[in-house]
N, C-alpha and C positions, 0 to 999 in steps of 0.2 A: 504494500500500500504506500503509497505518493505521502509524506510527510508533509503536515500542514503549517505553515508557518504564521507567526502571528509577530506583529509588531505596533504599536502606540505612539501618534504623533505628538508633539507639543501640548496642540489643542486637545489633546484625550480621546482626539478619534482612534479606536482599534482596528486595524486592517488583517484580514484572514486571507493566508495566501493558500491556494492546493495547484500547483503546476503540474501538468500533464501532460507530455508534448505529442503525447499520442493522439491526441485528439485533433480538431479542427477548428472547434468553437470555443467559443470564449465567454462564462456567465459571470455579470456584474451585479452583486445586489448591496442599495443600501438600505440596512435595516434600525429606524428609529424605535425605542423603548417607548411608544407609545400607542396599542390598542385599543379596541373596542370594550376590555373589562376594565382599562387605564379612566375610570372614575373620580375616586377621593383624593383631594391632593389641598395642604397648607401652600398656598404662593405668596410670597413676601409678608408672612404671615397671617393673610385672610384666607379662612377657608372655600374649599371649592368643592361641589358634587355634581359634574357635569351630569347633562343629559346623555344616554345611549346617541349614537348615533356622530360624536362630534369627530372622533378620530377621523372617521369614516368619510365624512365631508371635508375635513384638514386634507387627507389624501387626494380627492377631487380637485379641490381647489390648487394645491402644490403640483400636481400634474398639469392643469388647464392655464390657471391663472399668473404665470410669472411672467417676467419684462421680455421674455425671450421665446416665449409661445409655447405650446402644448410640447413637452417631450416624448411622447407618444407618437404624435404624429411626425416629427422632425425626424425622430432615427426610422421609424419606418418609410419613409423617403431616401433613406439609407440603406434601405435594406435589413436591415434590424429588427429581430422580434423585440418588443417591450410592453412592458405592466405595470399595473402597483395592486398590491392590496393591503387590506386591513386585517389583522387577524386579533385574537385575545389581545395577545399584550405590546403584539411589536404591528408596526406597520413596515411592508417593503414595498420597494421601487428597484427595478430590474431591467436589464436586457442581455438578450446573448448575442452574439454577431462573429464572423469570421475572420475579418482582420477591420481596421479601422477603430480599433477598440478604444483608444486615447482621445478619438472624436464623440465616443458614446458616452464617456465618462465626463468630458468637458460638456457635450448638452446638461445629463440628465442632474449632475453637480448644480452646472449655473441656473438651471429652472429649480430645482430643489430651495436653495441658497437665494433665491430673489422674486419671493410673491409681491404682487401688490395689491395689496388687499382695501377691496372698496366694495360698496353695498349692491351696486351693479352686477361683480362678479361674484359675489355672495349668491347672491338670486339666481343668474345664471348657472351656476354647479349644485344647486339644489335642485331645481327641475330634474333633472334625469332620475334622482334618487329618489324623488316622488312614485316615480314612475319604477322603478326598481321594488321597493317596497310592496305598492300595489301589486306588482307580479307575486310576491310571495302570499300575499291578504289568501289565496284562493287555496293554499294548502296548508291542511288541518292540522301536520306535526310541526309547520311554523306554530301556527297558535298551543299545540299541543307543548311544545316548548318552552313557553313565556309561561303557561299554568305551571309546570313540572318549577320551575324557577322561584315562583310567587310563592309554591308550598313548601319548596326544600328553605326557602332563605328567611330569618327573621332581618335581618340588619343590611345583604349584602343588597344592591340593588340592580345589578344588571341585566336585562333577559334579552338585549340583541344588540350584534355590531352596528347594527345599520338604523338600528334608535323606528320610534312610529314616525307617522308622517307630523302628528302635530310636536310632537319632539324636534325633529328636524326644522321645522316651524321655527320654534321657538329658542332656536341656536343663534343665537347674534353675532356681528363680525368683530366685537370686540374680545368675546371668550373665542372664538376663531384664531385672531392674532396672537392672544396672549398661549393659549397653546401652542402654537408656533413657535414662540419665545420660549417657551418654560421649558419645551421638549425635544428640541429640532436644534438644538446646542450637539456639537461633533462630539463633545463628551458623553453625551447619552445614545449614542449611535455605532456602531461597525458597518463594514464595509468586508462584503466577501467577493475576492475574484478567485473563480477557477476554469483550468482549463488549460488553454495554447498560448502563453502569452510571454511577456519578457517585462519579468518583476520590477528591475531596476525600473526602464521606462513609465510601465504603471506607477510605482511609489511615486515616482516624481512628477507625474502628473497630478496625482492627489493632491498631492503636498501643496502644488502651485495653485490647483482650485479652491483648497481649502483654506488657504493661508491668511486670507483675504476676509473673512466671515465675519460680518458684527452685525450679529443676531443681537440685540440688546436681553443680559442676563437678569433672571430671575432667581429668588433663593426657593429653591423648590424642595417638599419633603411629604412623603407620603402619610396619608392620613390609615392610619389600622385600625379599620371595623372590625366591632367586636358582633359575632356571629357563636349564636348557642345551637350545641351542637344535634339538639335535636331538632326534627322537621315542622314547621308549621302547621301544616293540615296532614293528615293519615287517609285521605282517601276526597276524591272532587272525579267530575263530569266535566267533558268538552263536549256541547252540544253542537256537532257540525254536519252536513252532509258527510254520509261516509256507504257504501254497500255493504260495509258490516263492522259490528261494533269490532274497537280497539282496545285493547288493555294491557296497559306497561305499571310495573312495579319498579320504583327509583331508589336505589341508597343513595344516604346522604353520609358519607363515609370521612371522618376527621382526617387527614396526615398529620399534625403536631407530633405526631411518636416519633416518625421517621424523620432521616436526615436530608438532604440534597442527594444525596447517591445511593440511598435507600430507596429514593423518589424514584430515579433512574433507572435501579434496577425491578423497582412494583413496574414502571411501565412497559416492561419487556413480560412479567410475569404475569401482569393483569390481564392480558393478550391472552397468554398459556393456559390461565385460572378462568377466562371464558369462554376458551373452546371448548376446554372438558365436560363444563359447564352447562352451555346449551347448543353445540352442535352437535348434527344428523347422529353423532354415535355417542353422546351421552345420555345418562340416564333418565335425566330429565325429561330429555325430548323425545324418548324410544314410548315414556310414561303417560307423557300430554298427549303422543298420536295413539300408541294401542287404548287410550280409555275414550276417542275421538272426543279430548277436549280442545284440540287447534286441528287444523287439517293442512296446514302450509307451515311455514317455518319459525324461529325463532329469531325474534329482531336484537338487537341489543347497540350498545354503544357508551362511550365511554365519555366525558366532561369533566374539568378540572376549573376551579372557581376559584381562587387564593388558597386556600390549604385545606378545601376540600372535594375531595372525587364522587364523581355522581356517575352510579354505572347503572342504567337501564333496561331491563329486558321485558321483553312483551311480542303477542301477536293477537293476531286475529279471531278473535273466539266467542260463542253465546253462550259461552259456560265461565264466567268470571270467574269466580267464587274458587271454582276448582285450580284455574289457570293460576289465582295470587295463590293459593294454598301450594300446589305443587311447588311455584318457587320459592315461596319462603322457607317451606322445610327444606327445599333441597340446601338452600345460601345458609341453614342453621349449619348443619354438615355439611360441606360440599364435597366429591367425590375430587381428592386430590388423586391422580397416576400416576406412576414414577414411570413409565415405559412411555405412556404419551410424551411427559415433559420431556424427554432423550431424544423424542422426536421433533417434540417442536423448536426443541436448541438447537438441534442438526438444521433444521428449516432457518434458524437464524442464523445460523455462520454459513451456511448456502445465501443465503439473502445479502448479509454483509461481503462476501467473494463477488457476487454478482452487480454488486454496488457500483464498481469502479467501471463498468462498463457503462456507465452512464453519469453526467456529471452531476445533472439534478439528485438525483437518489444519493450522492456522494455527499452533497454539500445538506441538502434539509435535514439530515438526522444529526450534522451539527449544530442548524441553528438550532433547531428543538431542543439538543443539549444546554446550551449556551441557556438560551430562554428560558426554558421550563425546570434548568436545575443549575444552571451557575457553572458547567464544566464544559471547558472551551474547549474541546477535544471530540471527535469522532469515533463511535463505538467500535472497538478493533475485535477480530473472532479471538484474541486471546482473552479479553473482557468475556466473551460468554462461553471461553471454554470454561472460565471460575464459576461458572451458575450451578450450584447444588443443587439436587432436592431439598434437601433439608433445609435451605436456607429459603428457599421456594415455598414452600409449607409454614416456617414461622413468618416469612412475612404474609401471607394471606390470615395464616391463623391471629396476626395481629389487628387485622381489620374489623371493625365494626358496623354488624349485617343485623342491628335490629332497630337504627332508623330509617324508613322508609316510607315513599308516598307512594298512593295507587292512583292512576289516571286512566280514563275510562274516554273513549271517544264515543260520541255516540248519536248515529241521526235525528234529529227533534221530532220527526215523523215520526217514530216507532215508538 
């Protein structure tokens, strides 16, 4: 595996190097600490609890709105794929390209680094998102999502990247700019290039786009809501259009036990610990089909909200009652495998061999790293040849499977 280099400019911006000369393309991303669950926050010592939805539009507007035009559309006249998105906690802006790579960097830098923000173009990059939102209004596990949220959470308050429409509304361009400020500082950001490239050249590229920055600083410091760890409601209704009812059981699961690399290693076993769990050959599901209480599959999914995991499972059924009973006895004991897990570790150091054949799959499982647990490194197959059973087992058996909500979809006609 290709060693990833890292280095830290003056300004505090981090740079992630993975060189590859195997390759042909070149992916550029820069990644700000600041998402769609990036909420509570003390700024120059007045509190702040934005609405859902501001990153989300900050992205928009830093894409569309700077002195130097859409960077989107600039490098694809270039030839250039590019993007930006929003995710939890970080937002990125990205492109890959085959040579010319020091031209992509100097657009999508100089539009990054120079909005100008006025109520015009405020308005303007809202429309779309109006419109974005409403496409999602018409599916039921959007809304089924924001309920699951409302009853797992007392204190924490986020239930969408992309905020409602009168949210979006009521976002003004002055909390607009000052997010910008607060969080668009090179200190709170990295930058990952990998691929076919020539290091020195890119460093010093950066160095000259960034050198130059006066962002006006803010003294910024995280506000920590306090969130009890039991669930709000134990059991609600979504009344939507559906051809047949839905019913999902949600833990509301603490991390405080674990560490940063405890975290790391639940995410690779939380994986393990739901296949066994509710796929086609566990017990579970062999129990819900021979008693025909589901006739189709087992849905499940996994969500992390500050320092706690909310894991999912449900399908399709007109026998509730049975379907929340089946899983909850099963998550009291779960059917831990010791021959399964041997498999699905082999499937994970298959999975990490097959990585490098591709640059995307190389680089996101370190920002996830980075992001989701503080370790700036990429999972190597020596890391999960250490994965034990045993060590597999106490962390599940650490977890706590007796908060829980039940959400029920269900059509208002029946």
């Amino acid at each position: 595996m290709n060693k990833i280099e890292k280095t830290t400019l003056t300004n505090g911006l981090t740079i992630y190097f993975y060189e590859d000369k195997r390759k042909h393309t070149t992916i550029f991303q820069l990644i700000t600490f600041f998402g769609g669950m990036s909420k509570d926050y003390k700024i120059d010592n007045v509190d702040y609890h934005f609405f859902d939805g501001i990153a989300h539009i900050l992205e928009h507007y830093l894409v569309e709105c700077s002195k130097y035009g859409n960077y989107i559309e600039i490098l694809g006249q270039h030839d250039m794929n590019s993007n930006a998105c929003t995710h939890g906690k970080i937002t990125r802006y990205f492109f890959d390209t085959v040579d010319n790579i020091e031209f992509g960097i100097k657009t999508l830098l100089n539009c990054i680094y120079s909005p100008i923000f006025t109520e015009e173009n405020l308005t303007k990059v809202k429309e779309p998102i109006y419109q974005e939102i409403r496409g999602k209004e018409n599916n039921k596990f959007y809304h089924e999502d924001i309920k699951v949220l409302n009853n797992c959470f007392h204190s924490l308050s986020f239930k969408t990247t992309g905020g409602t429409i009168e949210e979006v509304k009521n976002i003004s361009l002055e909390e607009i700019k000052l997010c910008y400020e607060a969080f668009y500082q090179p200190s709170n950001q990295i930058i990952i290039v990998a691929g076919n490239f020539n290091k020195e050249q890119v460093l010093k590229t950066i160095k000259e786009e960034t050198k130059t920055i006066k962002i006006p600083k803010h003294k910024v410091e995280k506000i920590n809501i306090k969130e009890k760890k039991e669930v709000v409601k134990q059991e609600d209704e979504l009344l939507f259009p559906t051809p047949k009812t839905y019913t999902e059981v949600t833990y509301k699961i603490s991390l405080d036990h674990l560490s940063n690399l405890e975290q790391l290693k639940l995410d690779f076993y939380i994986y393990y610990f739901m296949e066994m769990t509710t796929s086609v050959s566990s017990p579970l599901y062999k129990k819900v089909i021979k008693n025909k209480i589901i006739t189709g599959s087992i849905t499940k999914s996994k969500t992390q909200l500050e320092n706690y995991l909310l894991l999912s499972i449900g399908s399709y059924t007109d026998k509730k009652e049975e379907l929340v009973n089946s899983i909850i006895e099963e998550f009291k004991n779960p059917t831990l495998d010791k021959e399964l897990f041997e498999i699905y570790k082999k499937n994970t150091i298959l999975e990490i061999i097959l990585r490098e054949e591709n640059l995307s799959s190389m680089i996101s499982p370190l920002i996830g790293n980075i992001v989701d647990f503080n370790y700036p490194y990429p999972d190597t197959i020596e890391d999960i040849e250490k994965f034990s059973f045993e060590e597999f087992k106490k962390l599940i058996q650490s977890l706590d499977f007796t908060n829980y909500t039940v959400t029920t979809i269900k059509n208002p006609k029946n």
